[in-house]
Each structure stands twice: as structure tokens, then as C-alpha cells.
C-alpha positions as CSV (number, residue, x, y, z in Angstrom):
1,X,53.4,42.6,-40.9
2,X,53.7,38.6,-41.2
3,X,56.5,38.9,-38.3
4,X,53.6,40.2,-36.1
5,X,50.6,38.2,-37.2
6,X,53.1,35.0,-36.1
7,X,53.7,36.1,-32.7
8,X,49.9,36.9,-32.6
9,X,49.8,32.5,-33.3
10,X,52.5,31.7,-31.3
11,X,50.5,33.8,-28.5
12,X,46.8,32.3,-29.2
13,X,48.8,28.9,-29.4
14,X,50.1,29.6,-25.8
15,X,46.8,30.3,-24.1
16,X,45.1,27.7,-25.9
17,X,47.8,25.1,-24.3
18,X,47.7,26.7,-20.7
19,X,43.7,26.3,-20.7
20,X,44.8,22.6,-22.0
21,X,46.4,21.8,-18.9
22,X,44.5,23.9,-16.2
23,X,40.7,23.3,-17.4
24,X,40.7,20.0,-19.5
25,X,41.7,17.9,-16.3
26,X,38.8,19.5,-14.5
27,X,36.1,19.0,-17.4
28,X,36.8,15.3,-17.1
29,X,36.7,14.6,-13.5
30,X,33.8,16.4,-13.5
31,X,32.6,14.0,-16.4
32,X,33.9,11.3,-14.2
33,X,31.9,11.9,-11.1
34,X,29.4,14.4,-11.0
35,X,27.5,13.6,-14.6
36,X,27.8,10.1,-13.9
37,X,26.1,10.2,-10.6
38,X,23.4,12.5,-11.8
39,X,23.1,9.7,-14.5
40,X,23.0,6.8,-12.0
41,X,20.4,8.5,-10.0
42,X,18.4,9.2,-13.4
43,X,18.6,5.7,-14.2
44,X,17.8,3.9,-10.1
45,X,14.6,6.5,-10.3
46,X,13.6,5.0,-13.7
47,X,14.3,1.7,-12.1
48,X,12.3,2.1,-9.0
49,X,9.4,3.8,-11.6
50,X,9.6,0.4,-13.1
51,X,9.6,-1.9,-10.3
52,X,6.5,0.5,-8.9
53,X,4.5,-0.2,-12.2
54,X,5.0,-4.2,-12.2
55,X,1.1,-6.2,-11.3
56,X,0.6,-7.2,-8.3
57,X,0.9,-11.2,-7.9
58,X,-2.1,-13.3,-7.1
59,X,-2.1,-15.7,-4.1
60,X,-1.8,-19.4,-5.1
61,X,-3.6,-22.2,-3.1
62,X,-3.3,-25.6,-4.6
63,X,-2.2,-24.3,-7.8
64,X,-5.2,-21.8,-8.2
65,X,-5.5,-18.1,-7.3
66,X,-7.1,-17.5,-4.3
67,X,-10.4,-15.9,-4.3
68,X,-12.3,-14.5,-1.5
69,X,-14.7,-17.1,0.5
70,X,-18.4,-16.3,0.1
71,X,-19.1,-14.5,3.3
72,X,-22.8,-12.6,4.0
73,X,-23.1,-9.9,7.0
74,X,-25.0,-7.0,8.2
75,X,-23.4,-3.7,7.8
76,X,-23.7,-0.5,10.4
77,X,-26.9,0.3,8.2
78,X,-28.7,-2.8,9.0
79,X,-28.4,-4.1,5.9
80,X,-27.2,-7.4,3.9
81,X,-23.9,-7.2,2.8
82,X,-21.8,-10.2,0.9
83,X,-18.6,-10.6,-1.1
84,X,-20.8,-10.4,-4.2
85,X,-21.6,-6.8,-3.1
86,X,-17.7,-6.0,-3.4
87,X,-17.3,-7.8,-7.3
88,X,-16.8,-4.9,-9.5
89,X,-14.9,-3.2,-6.7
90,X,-11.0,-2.7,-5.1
91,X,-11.3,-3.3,-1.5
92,X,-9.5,-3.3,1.6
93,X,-10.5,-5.6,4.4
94,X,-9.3,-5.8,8.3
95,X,-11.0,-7.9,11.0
96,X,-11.1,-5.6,13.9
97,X,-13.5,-4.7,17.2
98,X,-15.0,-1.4,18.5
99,X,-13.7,-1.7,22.1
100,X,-10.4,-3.0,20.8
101,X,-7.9,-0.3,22.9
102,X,-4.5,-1.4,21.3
103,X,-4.0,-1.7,17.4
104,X,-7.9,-1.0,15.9
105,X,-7.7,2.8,16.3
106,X,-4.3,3.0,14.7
107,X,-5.6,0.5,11.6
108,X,-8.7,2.5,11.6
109,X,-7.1,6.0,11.3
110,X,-4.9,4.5,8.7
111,X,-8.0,3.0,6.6
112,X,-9.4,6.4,7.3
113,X,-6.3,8.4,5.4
114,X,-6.3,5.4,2.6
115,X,-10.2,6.4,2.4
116,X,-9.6,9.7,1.8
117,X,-7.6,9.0,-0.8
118,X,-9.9,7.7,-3.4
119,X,-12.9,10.5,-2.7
120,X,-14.4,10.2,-6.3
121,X,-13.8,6.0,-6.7
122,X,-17.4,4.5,-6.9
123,X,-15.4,1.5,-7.6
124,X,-13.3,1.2,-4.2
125,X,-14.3,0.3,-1.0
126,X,-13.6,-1.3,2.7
127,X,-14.7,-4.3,4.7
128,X,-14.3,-3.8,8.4
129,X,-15.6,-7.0,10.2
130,X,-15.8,-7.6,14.0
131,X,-14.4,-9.8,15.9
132,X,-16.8,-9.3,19.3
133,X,-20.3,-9.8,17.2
134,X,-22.2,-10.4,20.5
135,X,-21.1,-6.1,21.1
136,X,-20.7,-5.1,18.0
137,X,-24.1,-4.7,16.6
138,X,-24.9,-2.7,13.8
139,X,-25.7,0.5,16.1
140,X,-23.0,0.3,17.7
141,X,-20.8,0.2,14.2
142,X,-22.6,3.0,13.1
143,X,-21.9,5.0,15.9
144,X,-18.0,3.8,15.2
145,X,-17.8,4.7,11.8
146,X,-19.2,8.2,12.8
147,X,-16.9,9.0,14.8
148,X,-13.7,8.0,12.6
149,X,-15.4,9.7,9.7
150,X,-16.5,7.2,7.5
151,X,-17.8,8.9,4.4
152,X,-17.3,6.3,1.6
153,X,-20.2,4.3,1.2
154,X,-18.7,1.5,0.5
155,X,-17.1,1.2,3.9
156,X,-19.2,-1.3,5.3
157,X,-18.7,-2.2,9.3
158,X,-20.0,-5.8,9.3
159,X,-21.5,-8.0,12.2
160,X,-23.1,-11.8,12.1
161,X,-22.6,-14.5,13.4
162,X,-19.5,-15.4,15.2
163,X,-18.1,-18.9,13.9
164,X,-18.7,-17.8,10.5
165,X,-16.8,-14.8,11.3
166,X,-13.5,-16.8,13.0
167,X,-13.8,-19.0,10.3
168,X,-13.5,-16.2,7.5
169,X,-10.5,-14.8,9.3
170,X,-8.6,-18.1,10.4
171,X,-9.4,-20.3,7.3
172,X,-10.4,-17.8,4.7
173,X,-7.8,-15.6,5.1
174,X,-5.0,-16.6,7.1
175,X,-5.5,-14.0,9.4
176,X,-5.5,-14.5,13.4
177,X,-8.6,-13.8,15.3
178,X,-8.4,-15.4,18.6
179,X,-10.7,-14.8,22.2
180,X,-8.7,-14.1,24.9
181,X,-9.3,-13.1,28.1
182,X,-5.9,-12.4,28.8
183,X,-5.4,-10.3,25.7
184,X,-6.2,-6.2,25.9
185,X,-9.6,-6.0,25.5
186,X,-10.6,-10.1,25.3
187,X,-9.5,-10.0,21.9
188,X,-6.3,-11.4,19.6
189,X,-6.2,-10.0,16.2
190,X,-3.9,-9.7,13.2
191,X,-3.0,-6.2,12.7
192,X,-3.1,-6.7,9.0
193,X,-5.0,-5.9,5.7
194,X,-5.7,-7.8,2.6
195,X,-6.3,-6.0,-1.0
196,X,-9.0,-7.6,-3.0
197,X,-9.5,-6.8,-6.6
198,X,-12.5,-6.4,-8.9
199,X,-12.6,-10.2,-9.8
200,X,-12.6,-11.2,-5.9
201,X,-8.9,-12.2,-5.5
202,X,-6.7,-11.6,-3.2
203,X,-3.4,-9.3,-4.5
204,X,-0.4,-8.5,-3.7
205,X,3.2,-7.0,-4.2
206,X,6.5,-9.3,-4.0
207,X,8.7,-9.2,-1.5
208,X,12.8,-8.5,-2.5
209,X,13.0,-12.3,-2.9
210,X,10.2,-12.0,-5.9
211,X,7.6,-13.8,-2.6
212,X,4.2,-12.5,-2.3
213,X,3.9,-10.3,0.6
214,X,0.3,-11.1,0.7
215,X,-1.2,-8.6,3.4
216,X,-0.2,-4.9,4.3
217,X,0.8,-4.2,8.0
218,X,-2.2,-1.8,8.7
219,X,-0.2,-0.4,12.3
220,X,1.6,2.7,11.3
221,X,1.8,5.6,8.9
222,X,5.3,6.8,10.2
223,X,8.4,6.0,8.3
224,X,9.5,3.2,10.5
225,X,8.3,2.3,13.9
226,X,9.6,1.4,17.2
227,X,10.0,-2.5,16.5
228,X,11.7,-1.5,13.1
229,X,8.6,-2.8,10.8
230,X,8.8,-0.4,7.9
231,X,5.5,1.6,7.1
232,X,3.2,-0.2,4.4
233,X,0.3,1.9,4.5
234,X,2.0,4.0,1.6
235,X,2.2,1.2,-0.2
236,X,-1.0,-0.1,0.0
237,X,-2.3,3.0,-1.5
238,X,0.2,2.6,-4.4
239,X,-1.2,-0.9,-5.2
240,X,-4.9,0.2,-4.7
241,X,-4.5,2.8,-7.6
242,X,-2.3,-0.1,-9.5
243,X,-5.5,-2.5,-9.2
244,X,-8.2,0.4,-10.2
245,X,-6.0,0.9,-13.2
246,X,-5.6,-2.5,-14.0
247,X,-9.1,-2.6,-14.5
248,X,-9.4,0.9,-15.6
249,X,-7.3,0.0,-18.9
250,X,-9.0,-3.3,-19.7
């Protein structure tokens, strides 16, 4: 009996030694590529989750965070809207005009989809002023907000006077509103937004460089476009919700 129960170690000593060399090798490349990839990718998705939650930057002017001017014009409704009307709210705002036949249906459609977005936010909301006053009157805006499907009432479509207006956008903002005769429609615009908080300040992400990016290109909602500007609108969604919960959690 003891002859036979050492050939039966001898014989689990031999199969133990031949999975040894056939499976062992395997088990650790496998631990060499495959796990460590799937941990790599764990990690650059905690890593992006991370960079996603940092605050948004405030714009600096002389030192000082950059608020909102004091503005006060007549939405589609006929009535008197100011910045003051937008404290306690997240905001986009985009300078734009109705017969605009380039870039203000695009930016429109997108502010539409970021709109529909936030359906039960009391606390959000859009400025969409005109460039072309003298056209744009508050019927007219109201007729334009109709027909994009402006449901938030908060969107307000704002007319007034003209130099006040340019002067919002050029000084105020930093944001190009030119007439132009030449230009589609007699109008230049910047095709951006900017993203105001609850306090009246003007927000933003950082660029890769740790630089504020300080508006949202407002053109697309594809992937990438043509000229190889990479889509923001996403984004801008992302940092609205950041800037509601910023407040949300104070």
C-alpha cells in the first residue's frame, strides 16, 4: 500500500508541475496587460470624473471678478427686464438678431436643446439680446421665440436702445457686434455664449493650459465641425448644472 500511495504523489506532483509551466506564464501576462489596462482605464475615468467636478473660474478684470454690467431692456412680452432680474439665477446670454440667416438659427437651436435641459429649474434662465433693435421689436421677438419653442420663462428676447446695446456686447462683454452692410444679413456677431451665475459673474471652465476659456462656442452640437472647432455645447450644459449646484449646496 505505501508503494502505491507514493506513485499516487509522484503523479499529483507531476500534474501540478505541467500546469506550472503551461498556465502560470499565461496568469501573469494576463496580469501584465489585460488587468492593468482595465485598471488604467478605471483610474483616467476617475480622473476625468475629477477634473469634470473642479469650479468653474471667475473672469478677472483689474484684479477683481468680473460681474455683469447693469443693463435694462424690454423683453418679447413688452416688459422691463434688467441684470437684477437674472440675480438669483444661472444664465446663458448670446447677442443675436431675428433676420440673422448664418449662425443665429444654429446658436438658437443649441440654446433651445440646453433649454430643454433644465425643464423644472425656476432658477435658470437665458438672455437673447438683438443686435438690429430698430427690427427687432418686442413683437417681432415674440413671434421668434414662438417659433423656436421658447417655453422657459425666463428666456427673455430683449430689445432697447442700440448704443447701449453695442456697448454691452463690445465693452461689457468682450463680445463682437459690428454693422455691416457687407456682412450676411448687415450684421457681424460673435457666435459665442457667456455663463452667468447667481451672484452676476461671469464663469467659466479652464482651458488645458489651467486659462479661462471664458465663453462657449454656441455654433454646433456635432462632435467636431468642419473647421475642426470641437463641440462646446455639451459642455456648457455640464457647467450650467456645476453652477446650479454650487449654489444648490451652499
Amino acid at each position: 500500500m505505501a508503494r502505491k500511495t507514493n506513485y499516487s504523489y509522484v503523479g499529483i506532483t507531476f500534474i501540478l508541475l505541467v500546469f506550472g509551466i503551461i498556465f502560470v506564464p499565461r496568469i501573469v501576462e494576463r496580469l501584465s496587460s489585460t488587468d492593468v489596462i482595465r485598471e488604467e482605464s478605471r483610474s483616467q475615468h476617475i480622473g476625468l470624473q475629477r477634473q469634470d467636478q473642479k469650479a468653474l473660474s471667475f473672469i478677472l478684470m483689474n484684479g477683481e471678478k468680473r460681474k455683469v454690467p447693469d443693463f435694462t431692456f424690454i423683453n418679447q412680452r413688452g416688459e422691463t427686464v434688467s441684470n437684477k432680474d437674472y440675480l438669483g439665477k444661472v444664465y446663458v446670454l448670446e447677442f443675436f438678431f431675428s433676420t440673422c440667416p448664418t449662425i443665429c438659427p444654429i446658436m438658437n437651436r443649441n440654446l433651445v436643446t440646453i433649454q430643454n435641459q433644465f425643464p423644472e429649474r425656476q432658477d435658470f434662465g437665458i438672455a437673447s439680446i438683438t443686435i438690429n433693435p430698430s427690427y427687432d421689436t418686442p413683437e417681432v421677438l415674440q413671434s421668434y421665440a414662438d417659433n423656436y419653442g421658447v417655453v422657459n420663462p425666463n428666456w427673455h428676447f430683449l430689445t432697447g436702445d442700440k448704443q447701449a446695446i453695442y456697448e454691452l456686447a463690445n465693452v461689457g462683454f468682450n463680445l463682437f457686434v459690428a454693422e455691416d452692410q457687407e456682412a450676411a444679413g448687415g450684421f457681424e456677431h460673435s457666435g459665442n455664449f457667456a455663463l452667468i451665475d447667481k451672484a452676476g459673474y461671469i464663469r467659466s471652465r479652464l482651458d488645458d493650459f489651467g486659462n479661462p476659456k471664458i465663453y462657449y462656442y454656441g455654433l454646433n452640437a456635432d462632435p467636431e465641425d468642419e473647421t475642426g472647432q470641437k463641440e462646446e455645447i455639451s459642455i456648457l450644459i455640464q457647467d450650467i448644472h456645476k453652477l446650479l449646484n454650487e449654489h444648490d449646496n451652499n
